[in-house]
C-alpha positions as CSV (number, residue, x, y, z in Angstrom):
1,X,100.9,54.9,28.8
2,X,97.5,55.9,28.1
3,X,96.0,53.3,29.6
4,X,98.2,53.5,33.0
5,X,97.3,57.2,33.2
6,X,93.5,55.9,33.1
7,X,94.0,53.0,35.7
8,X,95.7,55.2,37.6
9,X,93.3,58.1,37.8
10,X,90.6,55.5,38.6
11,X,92.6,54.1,41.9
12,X,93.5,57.7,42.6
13,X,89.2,58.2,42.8
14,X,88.5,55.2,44.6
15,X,91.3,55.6,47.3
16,X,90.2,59.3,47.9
17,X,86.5,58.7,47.8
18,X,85.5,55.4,49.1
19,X,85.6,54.1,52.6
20,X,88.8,52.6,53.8
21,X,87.4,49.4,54.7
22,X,85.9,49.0,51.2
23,X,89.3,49.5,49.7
24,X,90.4,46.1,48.9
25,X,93.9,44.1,48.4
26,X,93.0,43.7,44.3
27,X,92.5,47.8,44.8
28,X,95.9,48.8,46.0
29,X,97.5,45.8,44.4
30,X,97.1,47.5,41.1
31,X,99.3,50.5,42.4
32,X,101.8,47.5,43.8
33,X,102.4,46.5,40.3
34,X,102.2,50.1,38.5
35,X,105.0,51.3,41.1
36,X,107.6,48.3,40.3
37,X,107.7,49.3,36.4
38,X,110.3,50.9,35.6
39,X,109.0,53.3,32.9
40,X,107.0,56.8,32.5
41,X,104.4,55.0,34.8
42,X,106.2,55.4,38.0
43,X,107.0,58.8,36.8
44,X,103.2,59.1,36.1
45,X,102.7,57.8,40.0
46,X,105.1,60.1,41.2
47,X,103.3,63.0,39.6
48,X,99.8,62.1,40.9
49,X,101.2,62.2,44.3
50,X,99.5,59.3,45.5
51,X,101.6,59.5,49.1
52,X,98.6,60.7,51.1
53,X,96.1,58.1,49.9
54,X,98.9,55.5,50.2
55,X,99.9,56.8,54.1
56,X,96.0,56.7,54.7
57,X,96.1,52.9,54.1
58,X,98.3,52.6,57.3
59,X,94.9,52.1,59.2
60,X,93.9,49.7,57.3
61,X,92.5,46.5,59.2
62,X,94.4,44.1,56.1
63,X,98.1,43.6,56.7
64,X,98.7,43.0,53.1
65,X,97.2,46.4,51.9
66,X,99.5,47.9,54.7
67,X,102.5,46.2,53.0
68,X,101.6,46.9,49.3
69,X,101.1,50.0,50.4
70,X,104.2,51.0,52.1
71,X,106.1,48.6,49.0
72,X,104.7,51.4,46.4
73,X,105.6,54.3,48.5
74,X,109.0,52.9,49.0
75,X,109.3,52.1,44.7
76,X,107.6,55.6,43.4
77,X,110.4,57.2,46.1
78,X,112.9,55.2,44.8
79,X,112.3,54.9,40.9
80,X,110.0,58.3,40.4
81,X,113.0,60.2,40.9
C-alpha cells in the first residue's frame, strides 16, 4: 500500500504541474490500472480526489488518454465507494 500511495502522489504531481500535452498515455495508464484493483488503492484514489486532474485530460489531443481517463473516473466512482 505504501508503495501505491507513493505512485500515486507522484501522478497526482505530474498531472497538476506539467503541461497537458507532455502528459503521456504510460502517465495516466498507471492511474488506469491503480483504479481497476479492487483493494485500499482505489480507496486511496478516491481519497486523493484525482477527478479534476482526470476531467482536465478531456482536452487532451490522445484519444487513449481521454479513454483511460474517463475508464478511472468511472472505476474510482464505482469501487471507491
Amino acid at each position: 500500500m505504501l508503495i501505491n500511495s507513493k505512485i500515486v502522489n507522484s501522478h497526482l504531481t505530474i498531472f497538476e504541474t506539467r503541461d497537458l500535452n507532455r502528459i503521456t498515455l504510460p502517465d495516466v495508464y498507471v492511474i488506469l490500472k491503480l483504479s481497476e484493483s479492487y483493494d485500499e488503492t482505489v480507496k486511496l484514489l478516491y481519497s486523493k480526489k484525482l477527478y479534476p486532474q482526470l476531467l482536465r485530460f478531456l482536452d487532451h489531443t490522445v484519444n487513449e488518454v481521454i479513454r483511460y481517463s474517463i475508464t478511472s473516473i468511472a472505476n474510482i466512482i464505482n469501487l471507491g465507494t
